[in-house]
C-alpha angles and dihedrals in degrees: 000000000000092000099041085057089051096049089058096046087052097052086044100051094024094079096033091055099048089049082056084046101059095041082057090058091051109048109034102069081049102043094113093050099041096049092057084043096067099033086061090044110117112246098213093058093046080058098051083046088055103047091058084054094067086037089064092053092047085058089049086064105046087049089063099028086058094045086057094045093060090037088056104253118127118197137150114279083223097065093031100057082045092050078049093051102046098045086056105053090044094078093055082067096044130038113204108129099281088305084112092065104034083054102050088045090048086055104046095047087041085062086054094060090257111142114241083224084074093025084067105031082052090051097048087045098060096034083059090055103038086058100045082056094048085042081059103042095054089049092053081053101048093046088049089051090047096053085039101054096013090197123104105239138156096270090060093046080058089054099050086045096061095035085058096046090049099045085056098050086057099036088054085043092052088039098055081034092069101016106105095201101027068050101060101036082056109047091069097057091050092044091052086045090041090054098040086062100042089058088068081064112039106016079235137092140195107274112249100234083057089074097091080054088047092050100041090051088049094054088048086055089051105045086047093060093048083053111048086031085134089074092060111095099071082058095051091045083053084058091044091051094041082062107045087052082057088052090043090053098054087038089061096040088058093049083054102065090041096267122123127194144213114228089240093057099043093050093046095043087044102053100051085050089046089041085064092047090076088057097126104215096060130070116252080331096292116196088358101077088036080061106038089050094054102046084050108053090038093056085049085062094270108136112247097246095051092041086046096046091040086061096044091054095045085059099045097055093038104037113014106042093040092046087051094048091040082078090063091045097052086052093058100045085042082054097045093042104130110242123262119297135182083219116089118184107229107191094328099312123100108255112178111224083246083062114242122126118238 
């Protein structure tokens, strides 16, 4: 038992302290410069940093808020861009490939009488989406570096590389997303992963006789989505717009320290920084995207201070304030959850936890 206990506080703080780690390694060559750095930034340029910061996460809220409203599910925007909020941040505490969100959000809409079956089909629906746009969007900056320095170098090998690994981890969500039987193989795996997270939360799980329910739900949602696909695109602006708030918040945080930027440079600096954030075994990409981003403005003539303290910045507005507030904000939805029925919404529809339909 000892060692079981040891094992999981060394996958927990593992990741967390080599993120510190590399941050260490960062900053501190650079403290002198840094620290003058910031004391000469422009406060009215962190604040507009800021505020695109919260518009992100707004956009955070409509996107899921959208996909449950096709899916049937009507719930206070309120609740439901603080469920957002919550399941995101999450991940920046955690790193566990993305299970640590779609659990949480599996757990706070569940609370909610929301059925994990469309907790889950909502979650890989937007994660689907959210990659195809970075896809995009490293692809836009890899095309603009490209016309900007026409060489091949290895910064645009880099670039290929991470529009490619992105482009395959939509293409096998979308895959498993509308593959019946990849589907299926898969779904028990995510429900086992889903619950084992949701027991940090709750100290209960789904039982496991529950998963037939879980998958059956999944394949309505599904087949939901397929049907209504038409009402798509303003989820997918929602995602568009959740992303241009990211790139306005590292723009601003650039202008901040003095530095502006041409639209070629900040995509392409952007998405390296945004392709190590998906690394797995560290939290929100802790240390990694710090790094990539620097070594990636500063090899595009930024000097490395202002590159450093831009994506500092740039952390500190998108990961470390909202994941601090997300506590509150947990608080709160934890405060307003409805209290316990024996009547469970199911797509819009009533399904008692006995399962019939009403």
């Amino acid at each position: 038992m000892k060692q079981v206990s040891a094992g999981k506080k060394l996958a927990l703080y593992a990741p967390l302290l080599l993120s510190l780690g590399i941050l260490v390694w960062l900053i501190y060559p650079n403290l002198g410069e840094l620290s003058r750095t910031i004391r000469n930034a422009d406060p009215g340029w962190l604040l507009l940093s800021l505020s695109f910061a919260v518009s992100s996460y707004a956009f955070m809220g409509f996107t899921l808020w959208e996909v449950l409203r096709i899916l049937g599910i009507r719930l206070p925007f309120p609740e439901v861009a603080g469920i957002a909020f919550v399941s995101t941040t999450v991940n920046y505490f955690v790193s566990s490939a993305g299970i640590s969100g779609f659990a949480t959000r599996a757990h706070l809409l569940g609370k909610r009488k929301v059925p994990y079956g469309a907790s889950v089909t909502s979650s890989v629906v937007i994660t689907v989406l959210i990659y195809l746009a970075l896809a995009f969007i490293v692809a836009e900056g890899a095309v603009l570096q490209f016309l900007q320095t026409p060489d091949f170098n290895r910064g645009m090998a880099q670039a290929l590389l991470g529009v490619a690994a992105v482009l395959g981890f939509a293409f096998t969500l979308t895959l498993l997303f509308f593959h019946h039987e990849l589907r299926a193989a898969w779904a028990r795996k995510l429900f086992l992963a889903v619950n084992r997270v949701i027991f940090l939360f709750s100290k209960k799980e789904i039982p496991r006789e529950n998963f037939e329910k879980f998958e059956s739900q999944l394949d309505e949602g599904i087949r939901t989505i397929h049907g209504r696909k038409f009402e798509l695109p303003k989820v997918v602006g929602y995602v568009f717009c959740d992303w241009v708030s990211n790139i306005m918040i590292l723009y601003f945080a650039f202008k901040a320290v003095g530095v502006s930027l041409g639209a070629a440079t900040l995509l392409a600096g952007f998405s390296f920084g945004m392709l190590m954030t998906i690394i797995p075994i560290l939290p929100g990409g802790l240390g990694a995207m710090e790094a990539a981003m620097t070594a990636a403005f500063s090899g595009m003539g930024i000097p490395v201070a202002q590159a450093l303290t831009a994506s500092l910045l740039f952390r500190l507005f998108y990961y470390l304030l909202p994941a601090f507030a997300s506590v509150f904000i947990y608080w709160a939805l934890h405060a307003t959850e409805p209290a316990p029925s024996p009547v469970h919404h199911r797509h819009g529809r009533g399904e008692r936890h006995d399962g019939g339909i009403k």
